[in-house]
ZAMARGU-4260 file (C-alpha; in steps of 0.2 Angstrom, whole numbers, plus 5000, padded with zeros to 4 digits):
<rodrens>
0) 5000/5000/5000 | 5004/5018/4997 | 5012/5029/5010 | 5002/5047/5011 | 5017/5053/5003
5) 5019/5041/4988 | 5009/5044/4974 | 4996/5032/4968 | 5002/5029/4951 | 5022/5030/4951
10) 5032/5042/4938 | 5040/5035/4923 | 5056/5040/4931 | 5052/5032/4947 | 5046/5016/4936
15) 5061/5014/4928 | 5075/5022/4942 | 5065/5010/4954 | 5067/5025/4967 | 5047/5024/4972
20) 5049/5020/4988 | 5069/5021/4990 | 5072/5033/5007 | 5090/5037/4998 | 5097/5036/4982
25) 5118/5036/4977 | 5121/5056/4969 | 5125/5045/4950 | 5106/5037/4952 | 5098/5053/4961
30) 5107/5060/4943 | 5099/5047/4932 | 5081/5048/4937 | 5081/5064/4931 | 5088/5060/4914
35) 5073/5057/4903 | 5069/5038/4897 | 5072/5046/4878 | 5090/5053/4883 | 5093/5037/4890
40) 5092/5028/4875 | 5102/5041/4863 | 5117/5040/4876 | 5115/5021/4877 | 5116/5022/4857
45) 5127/5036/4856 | 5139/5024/4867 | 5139/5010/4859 | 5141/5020/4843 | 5159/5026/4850
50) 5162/5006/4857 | 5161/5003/4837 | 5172/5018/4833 | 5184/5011/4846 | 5183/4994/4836
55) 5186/5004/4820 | 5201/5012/4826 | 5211/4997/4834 | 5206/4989/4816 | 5215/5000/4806
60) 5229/5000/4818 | 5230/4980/4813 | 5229/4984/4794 | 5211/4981/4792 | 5207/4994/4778
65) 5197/5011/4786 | 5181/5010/4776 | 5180/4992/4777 | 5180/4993/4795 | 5169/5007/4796
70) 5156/5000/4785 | 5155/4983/4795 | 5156/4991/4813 | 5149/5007/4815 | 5131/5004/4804
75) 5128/4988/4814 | 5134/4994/4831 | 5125/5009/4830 | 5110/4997/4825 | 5112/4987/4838
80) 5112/5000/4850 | 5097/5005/4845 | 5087/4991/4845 | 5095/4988/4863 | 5089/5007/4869
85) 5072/5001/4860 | 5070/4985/4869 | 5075/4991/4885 | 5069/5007/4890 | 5059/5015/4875
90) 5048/4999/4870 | 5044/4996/4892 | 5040/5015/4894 | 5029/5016/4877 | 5021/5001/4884
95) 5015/5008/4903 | 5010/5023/4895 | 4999/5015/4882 | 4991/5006/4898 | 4989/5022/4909
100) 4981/5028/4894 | 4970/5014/4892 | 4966/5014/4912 | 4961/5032/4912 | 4950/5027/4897
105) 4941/5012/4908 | 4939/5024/4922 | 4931/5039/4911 | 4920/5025/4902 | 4912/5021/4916
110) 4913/5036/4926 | 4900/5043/4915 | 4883/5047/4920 | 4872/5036/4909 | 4883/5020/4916
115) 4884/5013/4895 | 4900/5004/4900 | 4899/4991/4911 | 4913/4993/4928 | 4920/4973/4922
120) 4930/4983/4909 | 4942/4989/4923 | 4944/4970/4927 | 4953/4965/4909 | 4970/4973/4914
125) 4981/4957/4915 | 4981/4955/4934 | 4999/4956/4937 | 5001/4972/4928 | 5007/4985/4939
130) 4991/4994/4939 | 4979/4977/4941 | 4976/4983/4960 | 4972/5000/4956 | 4960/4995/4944
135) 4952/4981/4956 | 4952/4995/4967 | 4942/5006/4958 | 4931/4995/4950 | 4926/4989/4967
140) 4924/5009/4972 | 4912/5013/4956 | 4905/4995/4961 | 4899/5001/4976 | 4896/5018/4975
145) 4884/5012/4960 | 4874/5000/4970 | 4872/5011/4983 | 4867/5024/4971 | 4853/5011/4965
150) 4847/5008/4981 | 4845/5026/4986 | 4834/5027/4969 | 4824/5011/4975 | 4820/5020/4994
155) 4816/5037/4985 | 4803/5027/4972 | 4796/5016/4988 | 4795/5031/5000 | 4785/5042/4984
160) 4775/5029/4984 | 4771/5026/5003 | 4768/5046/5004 | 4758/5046/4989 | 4746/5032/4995
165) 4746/5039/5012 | 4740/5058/5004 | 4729/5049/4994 | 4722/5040/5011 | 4722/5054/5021
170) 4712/5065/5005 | 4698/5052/5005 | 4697/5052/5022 | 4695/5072/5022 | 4680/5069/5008
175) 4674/5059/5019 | 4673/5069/5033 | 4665/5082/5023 | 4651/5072/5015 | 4646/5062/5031
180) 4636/5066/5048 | 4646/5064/5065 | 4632/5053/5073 | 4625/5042/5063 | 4635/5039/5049
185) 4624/5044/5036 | 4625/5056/5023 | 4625/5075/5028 | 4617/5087/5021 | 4629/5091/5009
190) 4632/5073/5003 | 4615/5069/5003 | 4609/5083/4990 | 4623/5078/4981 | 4625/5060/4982
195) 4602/5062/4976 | 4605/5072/4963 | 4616/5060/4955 | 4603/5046/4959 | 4591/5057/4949
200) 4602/5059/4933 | 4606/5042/4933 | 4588/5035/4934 | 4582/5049/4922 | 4597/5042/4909
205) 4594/5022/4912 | 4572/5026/4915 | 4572/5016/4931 | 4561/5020/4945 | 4569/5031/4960
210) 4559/5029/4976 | 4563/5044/4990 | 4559/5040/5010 | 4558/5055/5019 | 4558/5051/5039
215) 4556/5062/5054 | 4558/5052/5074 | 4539/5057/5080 | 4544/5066/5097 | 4560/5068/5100
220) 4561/5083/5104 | 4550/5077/5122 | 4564/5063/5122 | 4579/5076/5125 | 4569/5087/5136
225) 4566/5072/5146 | 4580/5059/5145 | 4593/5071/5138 | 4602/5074/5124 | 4612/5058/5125
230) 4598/5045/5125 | 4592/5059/5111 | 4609/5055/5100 | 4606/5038/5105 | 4590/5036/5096
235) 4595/5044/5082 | 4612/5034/5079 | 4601/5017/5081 | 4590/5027/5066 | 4605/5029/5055
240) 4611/5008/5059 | 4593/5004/5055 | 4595/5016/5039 | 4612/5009/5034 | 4606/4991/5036
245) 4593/4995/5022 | 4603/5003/5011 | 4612/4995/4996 | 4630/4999/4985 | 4618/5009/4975
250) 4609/5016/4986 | 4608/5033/4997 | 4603/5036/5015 | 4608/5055/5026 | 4603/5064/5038
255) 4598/5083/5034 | 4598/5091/5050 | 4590/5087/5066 | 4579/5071/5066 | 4577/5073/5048
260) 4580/5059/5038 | 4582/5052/5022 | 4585/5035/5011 | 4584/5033/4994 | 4581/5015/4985
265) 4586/5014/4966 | 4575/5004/4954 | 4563/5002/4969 | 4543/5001/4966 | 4532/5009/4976
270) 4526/4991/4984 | 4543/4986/4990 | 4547/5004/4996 | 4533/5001/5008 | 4539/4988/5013
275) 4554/4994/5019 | 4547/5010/5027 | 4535/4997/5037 | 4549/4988/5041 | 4559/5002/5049
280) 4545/5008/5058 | 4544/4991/5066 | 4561/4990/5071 | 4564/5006/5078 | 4548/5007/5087
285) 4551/4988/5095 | 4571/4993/5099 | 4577/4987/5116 | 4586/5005/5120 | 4566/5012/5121
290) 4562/5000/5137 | 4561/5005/5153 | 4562/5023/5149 | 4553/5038/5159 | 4548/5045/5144
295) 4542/5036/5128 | 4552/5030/5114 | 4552/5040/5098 | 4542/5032/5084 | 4544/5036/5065
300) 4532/5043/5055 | 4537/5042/5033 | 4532/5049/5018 | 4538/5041/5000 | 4538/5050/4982
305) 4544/5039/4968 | 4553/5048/4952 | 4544/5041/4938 | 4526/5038/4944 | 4526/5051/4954
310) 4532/5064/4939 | 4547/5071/4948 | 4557/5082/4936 | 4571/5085/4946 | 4578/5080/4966
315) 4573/5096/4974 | 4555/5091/4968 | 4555/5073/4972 | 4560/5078/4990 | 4545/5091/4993
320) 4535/5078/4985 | 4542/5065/5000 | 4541/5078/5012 | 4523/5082/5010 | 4520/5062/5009
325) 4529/5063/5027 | 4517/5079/5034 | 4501/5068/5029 | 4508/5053/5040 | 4510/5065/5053
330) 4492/5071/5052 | 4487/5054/5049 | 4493/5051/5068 | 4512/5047/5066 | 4520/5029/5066
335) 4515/5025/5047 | 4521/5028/5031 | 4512/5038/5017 | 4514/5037/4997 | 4514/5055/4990
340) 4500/5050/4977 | 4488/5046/4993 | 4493/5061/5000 | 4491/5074/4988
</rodrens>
């Protein structure tokens, strides 16, 4: 490993002086590492080119002739020197550069934003090259760095998601709140009107029969004076259980205000939306929370208008026609339901 004071990737003079990590260095050797690889080889040639000269000389001394002796020594020392500079010092430094180059290539390659390369292109260094171990090292680094970069995208998309369900939870449950009544779970006013008029529409478009029972607790309002506003809340939460147990996916039941309630059955006749009025008068008059009370139980008195056979053009006039149905039960005497062709 690297001291903090050696440099990741050694110098081509520290390569070839082999002074990386040398504390001291003779003054001739301190010399040669600053003596460029390429000087190195023109005085290694240049000296061999004079050890032919040399050869020259002491052949002509012997009688060899001058420019047979300098045709066949200097040419093929010189030559041969060079081929030896090549092979020892210019080929091995060409070589390390051409795979720095090739390393900072693979690193930029996979460097890149869009991640087209894949990191295993760091890995096909031949491992005991000098820089295998850097490139295992930063292959493993981008490796990781990458993975963790993909999970923080994975959290990101999988917390969107969780807020986004959660807003769209917390959204419904707010429309909720807005369209529903506190004590009985019904409709209220404003989901009610709403949630009709929709009814309305969609028996006018399909022509089915739209029955409305408008329903008021005959009285209350001597139940709260008497037993209190809590038995008073009481009766009308049974009301809106009793109400909600009558009701169907397509149908509507609310509470407008008060003791003043409401269920509308779609595709209902007038015989089965009898029915059902008589059957809720039952049940809440019979209920178990009315015994043993010091005042009496409340009753329920109903009026029923029905779209179609009643002629009803839109929902504000089917409900006065339900609501007038509802005053002739209470002048009939309360607890019974009236049809708003029997009343009128």
């Amino acid at each position: 490993m690297a001291t903090p004071h050696t440099p990741i990737l050694p110098t081509q003079d520290d390569i070839l002086a082999g002074a990386t990590d040398a504390p001291q260095q003779p003054i001739v050797e301190h010399l040669s590492a600053r003596v460029t690889t390429t000087t190195r080889a023109v005085l290694m040639t240049a000296a061999i080119a004079s050890v032919a000269v040399f050869a020259v000389f002491v052949g002509v001394t012997r009688g060899v002739h001058l420019w047979v002796a300098a045709v066949s020594a200097i040419p093929i020392a010189t030559g041969g020197g060079f081929l030896a500079a090549w092979a020892l010092m210019l080929r091995p430094e060409w070589l390390a550069e051409r795979d720095r180059q090739r390393m900072i290539q693979r690193i930029e390659a996979v460097a890149q934003a869009d991640r087209e390369a894949a990191f295993d292109v760091l890995l096909a260094i031949d491992p005991k090259h000098e820089l295998a171990e850097i490139s295992h090292a930063v292959h493993s680094a981008l490796s990781i760095a990458h993975r963790d970069r993909l999970e923080a995208i994975r959290l990101r998309r999988e917390m969107n998601t969780l807020v986004e369900r959660e807003a769209r939870k917390q959204c419904k449950h707010l429309t909720t709140l807005t369209i529903t009544d506190e004590l009985t779970g019904l409709a209220n006013r404003r989901g009610f009107e709403r949630g009709l008029r929709e009814l309305v529409e969609r028996a006018q478009r399909e022509n089915q029969e739209l029955a409305l029972l408008a329903i008021d607790l005959d009285h209350f309002k001597a139940l709260n004076d008497t037993c209190g506003h809590e038995k008073g809340d009481q009766a009308l939460a049974i009301a809106g259980d009793l109400l909600q147990a009558h009701v169907r996916d397509h149908d509507l039941a609310g509470r407008m205000g008060g003791d003043e309630l409401f269920i509308a059955l779609y595709a209902v006749e007038g015989v089965r939306a009898g029915r059902v009025a008589e059957r809720l008068i039952k049940l809440f008059s019979t209920h178990p929370a009315g015994r043993g009370l010091p005042c009496p139980w409340p009753s329920m008195s109903i009026g029923i208008a029905l779209l179609r056979e009643d002629g009803a053009q839109s929902a504000a006039e089917l409900r006065r026609f339900a609501d007038q149905a509802l005053y002739a039960s209470k002048r009939a005497g309360r607890r019974r339901f009236t049809h708003f062709r029997e009343a009128a």
